[in-house]
The first five atom37 places (N, CA, C, CB, O) and aatype in JSON, in Angstrom:
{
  "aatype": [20, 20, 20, 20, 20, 20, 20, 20, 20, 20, 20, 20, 20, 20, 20, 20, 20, 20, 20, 20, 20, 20, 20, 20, 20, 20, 20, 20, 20, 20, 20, 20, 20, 20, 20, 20, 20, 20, 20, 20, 20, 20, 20, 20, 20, 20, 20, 20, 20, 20, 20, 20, 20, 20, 20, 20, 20, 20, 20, 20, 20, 20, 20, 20, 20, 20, 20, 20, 20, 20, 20],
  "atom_mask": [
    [1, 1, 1, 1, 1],
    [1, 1, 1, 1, 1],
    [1, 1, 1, 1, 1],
    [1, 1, 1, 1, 1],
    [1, 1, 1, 1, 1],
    [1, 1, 1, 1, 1],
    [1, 1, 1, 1, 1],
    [1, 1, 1, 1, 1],
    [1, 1, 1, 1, 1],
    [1, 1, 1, 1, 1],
    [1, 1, 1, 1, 1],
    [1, 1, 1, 1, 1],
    [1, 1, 1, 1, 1],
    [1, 1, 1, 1, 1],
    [1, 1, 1, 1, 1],
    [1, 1, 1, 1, 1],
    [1, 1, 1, 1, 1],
    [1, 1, 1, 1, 1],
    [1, 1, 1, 1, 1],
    [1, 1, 1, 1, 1],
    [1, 1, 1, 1, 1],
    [1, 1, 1, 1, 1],
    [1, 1, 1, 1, 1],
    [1, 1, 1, 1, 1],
    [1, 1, 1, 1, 1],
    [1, 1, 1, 1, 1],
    [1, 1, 1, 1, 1],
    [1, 1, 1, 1, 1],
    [1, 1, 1, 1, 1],
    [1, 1, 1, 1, 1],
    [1, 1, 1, 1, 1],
    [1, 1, 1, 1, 1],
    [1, 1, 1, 1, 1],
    [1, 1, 1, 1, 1],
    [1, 1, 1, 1, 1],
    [1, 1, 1, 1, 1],
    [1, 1, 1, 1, 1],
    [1, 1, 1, 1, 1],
    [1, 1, 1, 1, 1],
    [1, 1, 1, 1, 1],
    [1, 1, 1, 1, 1],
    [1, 1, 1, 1, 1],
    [1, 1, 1, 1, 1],
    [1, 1, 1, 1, 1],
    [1, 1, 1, 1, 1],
    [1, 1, 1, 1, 1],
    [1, 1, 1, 1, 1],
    [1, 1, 1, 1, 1],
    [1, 1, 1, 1, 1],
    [1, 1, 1, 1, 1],
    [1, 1, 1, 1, 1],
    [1, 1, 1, 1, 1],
    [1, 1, 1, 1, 1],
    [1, 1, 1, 1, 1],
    [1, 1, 1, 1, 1],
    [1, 1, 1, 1, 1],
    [1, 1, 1, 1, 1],
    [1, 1, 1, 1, 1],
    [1, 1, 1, 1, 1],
    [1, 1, 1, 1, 1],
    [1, 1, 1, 1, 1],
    [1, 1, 1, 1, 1],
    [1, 1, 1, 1, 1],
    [1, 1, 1, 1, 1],
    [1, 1, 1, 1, 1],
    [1, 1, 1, 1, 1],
    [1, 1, 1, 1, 1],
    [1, 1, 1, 1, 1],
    [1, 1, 1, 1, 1],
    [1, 1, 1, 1, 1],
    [1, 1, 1, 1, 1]
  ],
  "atom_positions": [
    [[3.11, -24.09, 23.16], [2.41, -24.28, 21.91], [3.26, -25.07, 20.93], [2.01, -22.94, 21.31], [2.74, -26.07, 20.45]],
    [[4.59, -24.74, 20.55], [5.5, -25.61, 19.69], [5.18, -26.88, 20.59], [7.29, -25.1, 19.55], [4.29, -27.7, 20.37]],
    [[5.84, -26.88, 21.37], [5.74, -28.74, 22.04], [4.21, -29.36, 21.65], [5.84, -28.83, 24.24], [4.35, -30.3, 20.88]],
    [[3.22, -29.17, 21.88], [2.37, -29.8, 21.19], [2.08, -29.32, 19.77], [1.33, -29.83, 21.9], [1.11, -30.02, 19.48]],
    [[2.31, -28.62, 18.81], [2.37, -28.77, 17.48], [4.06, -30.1, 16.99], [2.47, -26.85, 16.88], [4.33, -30.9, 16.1]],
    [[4.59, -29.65, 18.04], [5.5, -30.93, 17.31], [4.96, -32.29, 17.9], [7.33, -30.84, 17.71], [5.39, -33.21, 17.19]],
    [[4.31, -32.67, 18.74], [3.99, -33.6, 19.29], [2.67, -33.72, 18.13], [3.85, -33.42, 20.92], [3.05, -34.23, 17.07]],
    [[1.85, -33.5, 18.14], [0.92, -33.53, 16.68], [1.27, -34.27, 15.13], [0.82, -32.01, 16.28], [0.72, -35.1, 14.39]],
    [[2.42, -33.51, 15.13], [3.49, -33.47, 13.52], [3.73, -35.12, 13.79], [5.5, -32.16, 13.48], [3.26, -35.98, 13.05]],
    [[4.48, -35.41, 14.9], [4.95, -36.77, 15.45], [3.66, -38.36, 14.96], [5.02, -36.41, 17.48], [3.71, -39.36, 14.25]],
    [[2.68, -37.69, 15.88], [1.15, -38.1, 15.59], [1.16, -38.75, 14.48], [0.13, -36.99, 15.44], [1.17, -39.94, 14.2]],
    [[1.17, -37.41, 13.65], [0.38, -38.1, 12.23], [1.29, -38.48, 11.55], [-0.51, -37.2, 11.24], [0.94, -39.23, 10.64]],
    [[2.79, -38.19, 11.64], [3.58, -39.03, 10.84], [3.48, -40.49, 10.94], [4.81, -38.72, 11.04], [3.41, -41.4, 10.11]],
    [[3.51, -40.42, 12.45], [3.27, -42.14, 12.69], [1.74, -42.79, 11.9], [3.09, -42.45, 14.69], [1.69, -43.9, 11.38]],
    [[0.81, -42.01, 11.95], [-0.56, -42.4, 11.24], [0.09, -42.51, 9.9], [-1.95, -41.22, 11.33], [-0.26, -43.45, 9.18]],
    [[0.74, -41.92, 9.6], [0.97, -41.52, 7.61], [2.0, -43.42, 7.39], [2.82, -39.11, 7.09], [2.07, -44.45, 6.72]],
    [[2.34, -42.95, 8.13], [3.48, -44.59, 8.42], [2.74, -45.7, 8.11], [4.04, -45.01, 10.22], [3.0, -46.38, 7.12]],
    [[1.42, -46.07, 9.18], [0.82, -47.32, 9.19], [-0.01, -47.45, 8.34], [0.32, -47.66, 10.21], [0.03, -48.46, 7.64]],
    [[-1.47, -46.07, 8.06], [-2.44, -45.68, 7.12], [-1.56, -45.38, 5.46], [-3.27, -44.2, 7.85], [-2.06, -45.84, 4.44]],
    [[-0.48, -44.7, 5.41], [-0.16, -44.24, 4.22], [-0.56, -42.98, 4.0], [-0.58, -44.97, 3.31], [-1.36, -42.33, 4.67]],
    [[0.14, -42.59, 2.84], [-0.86, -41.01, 2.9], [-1.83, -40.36, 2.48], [-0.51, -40.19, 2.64], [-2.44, -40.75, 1.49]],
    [[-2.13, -39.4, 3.04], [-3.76, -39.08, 2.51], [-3.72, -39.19, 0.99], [-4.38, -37.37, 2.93], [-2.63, -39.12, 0.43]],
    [[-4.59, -39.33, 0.45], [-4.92, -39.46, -0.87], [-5.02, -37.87, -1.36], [-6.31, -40.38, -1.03], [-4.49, -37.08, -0.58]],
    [[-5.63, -37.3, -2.59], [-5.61, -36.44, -2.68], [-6.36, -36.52, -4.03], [-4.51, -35.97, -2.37], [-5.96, -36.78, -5.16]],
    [[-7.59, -36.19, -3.52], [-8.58, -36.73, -5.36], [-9.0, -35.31, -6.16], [-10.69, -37.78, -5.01], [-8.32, -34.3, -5.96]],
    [[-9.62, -35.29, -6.65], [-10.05, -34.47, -7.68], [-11.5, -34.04, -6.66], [-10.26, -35.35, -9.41], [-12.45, -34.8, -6.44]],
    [[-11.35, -32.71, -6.17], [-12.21, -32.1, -5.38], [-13.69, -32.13, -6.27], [-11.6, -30.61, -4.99], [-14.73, -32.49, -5.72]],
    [[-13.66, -31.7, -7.76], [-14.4, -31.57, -8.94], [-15.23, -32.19, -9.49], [-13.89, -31.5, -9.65], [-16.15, -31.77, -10.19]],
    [[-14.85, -33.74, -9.06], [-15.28, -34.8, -9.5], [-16.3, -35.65, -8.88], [-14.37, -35.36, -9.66], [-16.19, -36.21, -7.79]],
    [[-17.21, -35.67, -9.61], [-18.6, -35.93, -9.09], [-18.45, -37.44, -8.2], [-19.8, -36.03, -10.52], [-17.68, -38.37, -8.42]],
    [[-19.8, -37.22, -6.81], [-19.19, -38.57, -6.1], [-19.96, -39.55, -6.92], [-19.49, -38.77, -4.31], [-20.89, -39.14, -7.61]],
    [[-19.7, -40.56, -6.9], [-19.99, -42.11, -7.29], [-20.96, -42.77, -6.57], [-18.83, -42.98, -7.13], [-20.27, -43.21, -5.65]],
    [[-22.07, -43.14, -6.35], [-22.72, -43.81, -5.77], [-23.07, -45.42, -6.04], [-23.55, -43.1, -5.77], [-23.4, -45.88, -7.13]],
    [[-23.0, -45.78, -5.42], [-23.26, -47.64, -5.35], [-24.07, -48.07, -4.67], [-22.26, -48.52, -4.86], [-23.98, -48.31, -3.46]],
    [[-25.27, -48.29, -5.59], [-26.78, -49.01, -5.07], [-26.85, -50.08, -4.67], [-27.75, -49.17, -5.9], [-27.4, -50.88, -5.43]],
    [[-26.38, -50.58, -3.39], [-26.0, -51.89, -2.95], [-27.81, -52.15, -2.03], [-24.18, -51.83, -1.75], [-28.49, -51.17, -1.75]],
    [[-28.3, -53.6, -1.72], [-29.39, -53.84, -1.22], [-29.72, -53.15, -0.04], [-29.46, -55.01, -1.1], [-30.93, -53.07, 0.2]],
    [[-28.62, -52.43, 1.08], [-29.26, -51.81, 1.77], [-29.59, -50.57, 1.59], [-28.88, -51.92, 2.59], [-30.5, -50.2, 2.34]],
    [[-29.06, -49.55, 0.66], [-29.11, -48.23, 0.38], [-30.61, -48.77, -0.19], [-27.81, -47.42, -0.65], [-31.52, -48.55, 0.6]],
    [[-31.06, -49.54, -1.61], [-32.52, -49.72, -2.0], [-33.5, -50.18, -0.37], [-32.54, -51.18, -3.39], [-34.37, -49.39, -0.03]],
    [[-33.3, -51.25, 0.36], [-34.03, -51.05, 1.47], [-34.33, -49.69, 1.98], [-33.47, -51.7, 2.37], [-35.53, -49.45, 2.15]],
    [[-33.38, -48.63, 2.3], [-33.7, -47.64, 3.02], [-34.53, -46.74, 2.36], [-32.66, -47.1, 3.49], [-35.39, -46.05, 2.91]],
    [[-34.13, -46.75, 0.56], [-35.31, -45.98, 0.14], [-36.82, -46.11, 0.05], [-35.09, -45.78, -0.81], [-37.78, -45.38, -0.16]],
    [[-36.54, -47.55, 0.33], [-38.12, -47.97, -0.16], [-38.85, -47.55, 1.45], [-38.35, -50.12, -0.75], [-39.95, -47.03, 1.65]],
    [[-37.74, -47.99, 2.51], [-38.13, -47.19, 3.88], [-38.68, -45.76, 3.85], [-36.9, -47.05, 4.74], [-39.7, -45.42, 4.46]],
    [[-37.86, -44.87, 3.02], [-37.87, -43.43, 3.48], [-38.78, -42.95, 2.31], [-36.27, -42.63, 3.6], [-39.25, -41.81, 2.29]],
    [[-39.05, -44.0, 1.19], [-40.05, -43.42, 0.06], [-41.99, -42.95, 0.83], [-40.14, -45.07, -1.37], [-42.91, -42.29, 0.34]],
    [[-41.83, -43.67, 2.1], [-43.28, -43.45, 2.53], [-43.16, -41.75, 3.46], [-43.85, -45.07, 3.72], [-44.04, -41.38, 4.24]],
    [[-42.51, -41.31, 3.3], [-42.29, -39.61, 4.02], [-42.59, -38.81, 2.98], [-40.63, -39.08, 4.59], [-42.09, -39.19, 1.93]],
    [[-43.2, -37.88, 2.92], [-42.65, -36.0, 2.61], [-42.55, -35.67, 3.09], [-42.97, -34.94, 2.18], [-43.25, -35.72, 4.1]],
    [[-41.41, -34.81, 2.92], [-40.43, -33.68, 3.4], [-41.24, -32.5, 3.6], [-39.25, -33.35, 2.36], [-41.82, -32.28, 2.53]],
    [[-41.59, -31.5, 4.58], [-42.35, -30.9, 4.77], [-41.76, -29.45, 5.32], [-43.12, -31.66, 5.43], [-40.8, -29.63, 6.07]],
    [[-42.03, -28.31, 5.18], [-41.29, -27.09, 5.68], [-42.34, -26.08, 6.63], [-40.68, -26.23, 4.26], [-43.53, -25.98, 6.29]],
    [[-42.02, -25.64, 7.35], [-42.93, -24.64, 8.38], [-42.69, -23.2, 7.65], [-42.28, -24.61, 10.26], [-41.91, -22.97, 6.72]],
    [[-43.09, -22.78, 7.94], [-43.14, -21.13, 8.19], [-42.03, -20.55, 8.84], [-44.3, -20.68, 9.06], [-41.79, -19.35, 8.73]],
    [[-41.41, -21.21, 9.41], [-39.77, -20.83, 10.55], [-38.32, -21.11, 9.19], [-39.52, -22.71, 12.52], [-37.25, -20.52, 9.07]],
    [[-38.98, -22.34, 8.33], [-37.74, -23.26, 7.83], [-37.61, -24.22, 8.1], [-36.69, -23.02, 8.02], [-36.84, -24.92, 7.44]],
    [[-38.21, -24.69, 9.09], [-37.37, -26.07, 9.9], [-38.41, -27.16, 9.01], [-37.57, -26.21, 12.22], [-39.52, -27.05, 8.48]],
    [[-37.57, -28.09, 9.14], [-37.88, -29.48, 7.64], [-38.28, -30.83, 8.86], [-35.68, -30.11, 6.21], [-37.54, -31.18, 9.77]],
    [[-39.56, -31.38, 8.56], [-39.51, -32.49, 9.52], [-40.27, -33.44, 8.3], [-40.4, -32.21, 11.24], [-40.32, -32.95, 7.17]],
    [[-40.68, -34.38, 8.45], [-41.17, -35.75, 7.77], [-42.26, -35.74, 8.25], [-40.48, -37.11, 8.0], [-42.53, -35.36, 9.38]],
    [[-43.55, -36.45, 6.84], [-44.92, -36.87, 7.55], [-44.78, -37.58, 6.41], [-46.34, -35.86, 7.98], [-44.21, -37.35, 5.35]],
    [[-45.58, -38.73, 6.92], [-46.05, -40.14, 6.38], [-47.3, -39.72, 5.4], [-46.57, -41.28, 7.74], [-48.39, -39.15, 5.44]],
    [[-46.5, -40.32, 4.6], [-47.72, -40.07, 3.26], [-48.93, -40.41, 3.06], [-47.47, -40.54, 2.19], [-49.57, -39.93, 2.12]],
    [[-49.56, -41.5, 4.12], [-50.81, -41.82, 5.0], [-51.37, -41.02, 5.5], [-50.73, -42.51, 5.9], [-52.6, -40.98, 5.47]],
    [[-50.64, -40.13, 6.13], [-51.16, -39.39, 6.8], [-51.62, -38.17, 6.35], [-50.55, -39.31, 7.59], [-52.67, -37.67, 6.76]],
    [[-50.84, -37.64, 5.49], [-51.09, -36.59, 4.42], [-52.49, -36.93, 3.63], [-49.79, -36.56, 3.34], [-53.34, -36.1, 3.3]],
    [[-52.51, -37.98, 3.46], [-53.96, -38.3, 2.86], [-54.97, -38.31, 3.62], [-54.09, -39.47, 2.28], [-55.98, -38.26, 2.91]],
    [[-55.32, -38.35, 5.15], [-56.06, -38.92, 5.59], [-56.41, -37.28, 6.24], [-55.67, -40.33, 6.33], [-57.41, -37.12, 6.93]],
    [[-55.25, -35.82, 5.85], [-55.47, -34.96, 6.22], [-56.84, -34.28, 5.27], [-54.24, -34.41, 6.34], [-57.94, -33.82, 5.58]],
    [[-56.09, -34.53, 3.94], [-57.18, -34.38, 2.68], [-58.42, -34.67, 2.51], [-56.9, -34.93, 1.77], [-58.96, -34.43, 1.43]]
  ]
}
């Protein structure tokens, strides 16, 4: 068990070497998002779904076409 925890230690020093070291941010701090053209493509993709729940919990997608055409 030591021989591969030191072989590990070895590992990531060498990673810490080439990468640098982990960063270490503010756990607290809200993430940042950046609305770049494909994140807006995908919404305008995923804007035609509702989110839908069973009786079990389990969450699947239906096309909002279709929801209408249930009505």
């Amino acid at each position: 068990m030591a021989h591969a925890l030191t072989r590990f230690m070895n590992v990531t020093d060498r990673l810490r070497f080439v990468f640098g070291p982990a960063t270490r941010l503010d756990s607290d701090a809200p993430v940042v998002h950046k609305h770049d053209a494909f994140e807006q493509a995908s919404d305008e993709d995923l804007s035609h779904f509702e989110v839908e729940t069973d009786s079990e919990g389990h969450h699947y997608a239906v096309r909002r076409e279709d929801m209408d055409k249930q009505s």
